[in-house]
DRENLUMLO-551178 format. One record per atom (N, C-alpha, C): residue in one letter; x, y, z. Coordinates in steps of 0.2 Angstrom, whole numbers, plus 2048, in hexadecimal, padded with zeros to 3 digits. Atoms other than C-alpha are relative to their C-alpha. Last residue first. Layout:
<nodes>
AXYZ...
</nodes>
This chain:
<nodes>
X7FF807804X185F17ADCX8028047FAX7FB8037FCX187F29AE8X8027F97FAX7FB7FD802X17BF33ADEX8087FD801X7FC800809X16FF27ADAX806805801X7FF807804X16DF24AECX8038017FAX802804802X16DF3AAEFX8037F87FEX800803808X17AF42AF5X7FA7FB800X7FD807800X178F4EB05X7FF7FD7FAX803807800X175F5FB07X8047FA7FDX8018057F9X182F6BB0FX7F97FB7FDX8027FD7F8X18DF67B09X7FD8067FEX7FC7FC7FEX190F62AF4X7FB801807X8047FE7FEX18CF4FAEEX802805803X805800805X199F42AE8X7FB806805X8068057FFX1A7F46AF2X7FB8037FCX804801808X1B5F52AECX7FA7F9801X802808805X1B7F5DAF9X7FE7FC7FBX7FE805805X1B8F6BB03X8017FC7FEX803808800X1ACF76B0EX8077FF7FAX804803806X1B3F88B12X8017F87FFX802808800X1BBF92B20X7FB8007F7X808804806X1C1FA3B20X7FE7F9803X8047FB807X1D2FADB25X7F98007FFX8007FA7FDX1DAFA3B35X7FC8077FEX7F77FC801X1D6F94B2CX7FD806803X8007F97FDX1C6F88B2EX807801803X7FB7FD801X1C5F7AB20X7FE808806X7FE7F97FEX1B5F72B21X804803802X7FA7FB7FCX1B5F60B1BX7FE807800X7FC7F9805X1A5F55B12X807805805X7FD7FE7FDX1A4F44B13X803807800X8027FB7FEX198F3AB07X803804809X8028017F7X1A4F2DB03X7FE807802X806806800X1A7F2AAF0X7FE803806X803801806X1B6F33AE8X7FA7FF802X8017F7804X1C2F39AF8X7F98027FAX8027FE7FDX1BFF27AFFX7FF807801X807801801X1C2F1FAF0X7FF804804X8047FC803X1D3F29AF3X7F97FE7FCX8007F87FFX1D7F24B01X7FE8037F9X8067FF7FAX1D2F10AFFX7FE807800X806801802X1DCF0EAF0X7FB802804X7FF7FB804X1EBF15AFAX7FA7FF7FCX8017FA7FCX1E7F06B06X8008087FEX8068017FCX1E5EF9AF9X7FE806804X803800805X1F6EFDAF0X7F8801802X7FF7F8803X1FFEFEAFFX7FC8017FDX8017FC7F7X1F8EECB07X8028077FEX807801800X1FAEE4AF6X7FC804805X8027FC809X20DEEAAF4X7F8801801X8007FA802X20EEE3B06X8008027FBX7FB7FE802X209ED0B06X800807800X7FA8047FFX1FEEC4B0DX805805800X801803806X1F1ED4B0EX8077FB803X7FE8067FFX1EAEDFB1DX8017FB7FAX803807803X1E2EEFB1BX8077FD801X7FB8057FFX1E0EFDB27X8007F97FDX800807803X1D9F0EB25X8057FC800X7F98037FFX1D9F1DB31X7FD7F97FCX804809804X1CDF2BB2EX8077FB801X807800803X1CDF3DB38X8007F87FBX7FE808807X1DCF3BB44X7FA8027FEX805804801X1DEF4EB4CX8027FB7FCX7FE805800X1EEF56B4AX7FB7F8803X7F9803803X1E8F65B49X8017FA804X7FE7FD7FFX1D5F66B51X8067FE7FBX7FB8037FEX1C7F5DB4BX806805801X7FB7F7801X1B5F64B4BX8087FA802X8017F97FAX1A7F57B48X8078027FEX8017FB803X1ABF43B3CX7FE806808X8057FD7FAX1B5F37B3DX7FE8057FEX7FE7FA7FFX1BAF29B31X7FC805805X8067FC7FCX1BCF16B34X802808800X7FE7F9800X1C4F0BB28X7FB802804X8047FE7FAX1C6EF7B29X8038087FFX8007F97FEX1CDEEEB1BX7FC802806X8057FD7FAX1D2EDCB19X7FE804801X8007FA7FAX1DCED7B08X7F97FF806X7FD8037F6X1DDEC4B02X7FF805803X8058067FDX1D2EC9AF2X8027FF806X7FA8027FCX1DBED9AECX7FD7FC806X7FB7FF800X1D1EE0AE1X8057FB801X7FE803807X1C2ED9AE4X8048017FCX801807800X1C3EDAAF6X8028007F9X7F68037FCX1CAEEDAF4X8007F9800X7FB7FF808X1B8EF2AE9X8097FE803X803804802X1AFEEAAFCX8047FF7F7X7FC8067FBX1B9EF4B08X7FD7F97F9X7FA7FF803X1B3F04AF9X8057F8806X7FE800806X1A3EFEAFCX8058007FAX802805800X1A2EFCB0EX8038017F8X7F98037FEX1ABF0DB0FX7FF7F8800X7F9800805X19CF13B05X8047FE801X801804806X18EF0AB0FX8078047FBX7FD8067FDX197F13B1EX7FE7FD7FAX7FC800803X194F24B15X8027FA802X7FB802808X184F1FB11X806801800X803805801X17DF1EB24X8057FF7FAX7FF8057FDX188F2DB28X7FE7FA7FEX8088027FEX184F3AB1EX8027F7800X803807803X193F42B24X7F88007FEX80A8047FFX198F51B2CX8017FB7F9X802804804X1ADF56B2EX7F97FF801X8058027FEX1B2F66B37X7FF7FC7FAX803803804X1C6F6BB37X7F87FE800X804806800X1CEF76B40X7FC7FD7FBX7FE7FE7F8X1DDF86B42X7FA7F9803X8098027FEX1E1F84B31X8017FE808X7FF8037FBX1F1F8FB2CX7F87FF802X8027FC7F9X1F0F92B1BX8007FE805X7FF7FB7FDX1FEF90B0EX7FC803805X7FF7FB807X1F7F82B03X802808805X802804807X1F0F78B12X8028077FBX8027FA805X1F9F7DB23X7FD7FE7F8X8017F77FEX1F7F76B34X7FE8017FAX7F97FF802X1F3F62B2EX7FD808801X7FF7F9803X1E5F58B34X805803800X8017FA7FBX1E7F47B34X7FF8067FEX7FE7F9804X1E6F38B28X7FE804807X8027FD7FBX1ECF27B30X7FF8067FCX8017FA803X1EFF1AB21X7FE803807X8057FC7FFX1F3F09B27X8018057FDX7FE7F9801X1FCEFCB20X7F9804802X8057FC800X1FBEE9B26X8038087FFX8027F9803X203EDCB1CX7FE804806X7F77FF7FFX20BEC9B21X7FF80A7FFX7FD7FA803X1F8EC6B23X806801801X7FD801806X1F4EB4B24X8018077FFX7F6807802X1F4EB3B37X8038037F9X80080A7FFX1E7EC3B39X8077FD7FCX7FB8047FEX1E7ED7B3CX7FE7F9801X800803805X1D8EDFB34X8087FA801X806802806X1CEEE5B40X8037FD7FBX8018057FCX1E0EE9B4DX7F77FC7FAX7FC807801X1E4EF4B41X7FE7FB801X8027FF807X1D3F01B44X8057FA7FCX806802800X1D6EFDB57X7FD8007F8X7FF8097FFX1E9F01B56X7F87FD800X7FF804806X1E4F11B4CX8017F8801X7FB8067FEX1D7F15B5BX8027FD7FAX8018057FFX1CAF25B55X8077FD800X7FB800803X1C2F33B5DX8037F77FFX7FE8027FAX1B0F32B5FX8078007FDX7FF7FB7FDX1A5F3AB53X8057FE804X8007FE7FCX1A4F2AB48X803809801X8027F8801X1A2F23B36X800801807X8027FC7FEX1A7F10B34X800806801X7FD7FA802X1AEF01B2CX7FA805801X7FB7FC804X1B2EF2B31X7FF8067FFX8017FB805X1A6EEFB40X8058027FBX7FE7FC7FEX1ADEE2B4FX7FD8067F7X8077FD801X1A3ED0B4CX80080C802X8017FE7FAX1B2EC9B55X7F9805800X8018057FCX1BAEC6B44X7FE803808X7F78037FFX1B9ED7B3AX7FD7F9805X7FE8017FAX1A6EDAB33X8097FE803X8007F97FBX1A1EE1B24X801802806X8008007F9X1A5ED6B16X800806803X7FC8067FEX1A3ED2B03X8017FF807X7FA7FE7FDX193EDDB00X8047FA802
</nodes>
């Protein structure tokens, strides 16, 4: 792994129940030589495809999904060498306008800093065991394209 830590010994990138702080998730990747920071906040939104959602539940398989956001902070390095990242997503019951994942990368320059951070969201669609539960006024149901379907969890092999 290329790096895990923000200066101050602060955790890039992590899985929490707790709600989470976008200046706190900036703040990890803010330094001199960055001319750049862009954030990503995704929240919950009332209506997806004409339903009205009334909440959200996220579960994880936390250990790996943190090595995942490692991994995807790690494929953005090689990328895009001078970026920073830090992402923390959350997981339990989220109401509207809940913050569920807030990513934050840092580059000399903007373009590199858009391009990074939009790479970030949708590895983290692709890879990161994290599953969503859509609850509408009608139903609920799990969705997602993460490797492995809820409610067991992915296998090592399934994740590399």
């Amino acid at each position: 792994m290329v790096y895990q830590l923000a200066k101050g010994g602060r955790r890039l990138f992590i899985v929490t129940d707790e709600p989470i702080s976008i200046e706190e998730v900036s703040g990890k990747v803010m330094r001199p030589e960055a001319g750049a920071v862009v954030t990503f906040t995704g929240t919950v939104r009332e209506f997806t495809k004409g339903r009205r959602t009334l909440q959200l539940t996220y579960e994880a398989y936390a250990e790996m999904a943190e090595k995942q956001l490692r991994r995807i902070g790690d494929e953005i390095k090689e990328r895009w060498p001078d970026a920073v990242t830090a992402i923390t997503h959350r997981t339990g019951v989220l109401g509207i306008s809940d913050i569920a994942v807030v990513i934050a990368v840092s580059t000399p320059h903007r373009k590199d800093a858009y391009e990074a951070n939009e790479y970030a969201i949708e590895r983290i669609k692709e890879i990161v065991p994290i599953w969503k539960k859509e609850k509408w006024e009608d139903g609920e149901e799990w969705i997602g394209d993460q490797l492995g379907k809820h409610p067991g969890t992915p296998s090592k092999e399934e994740i590399h």
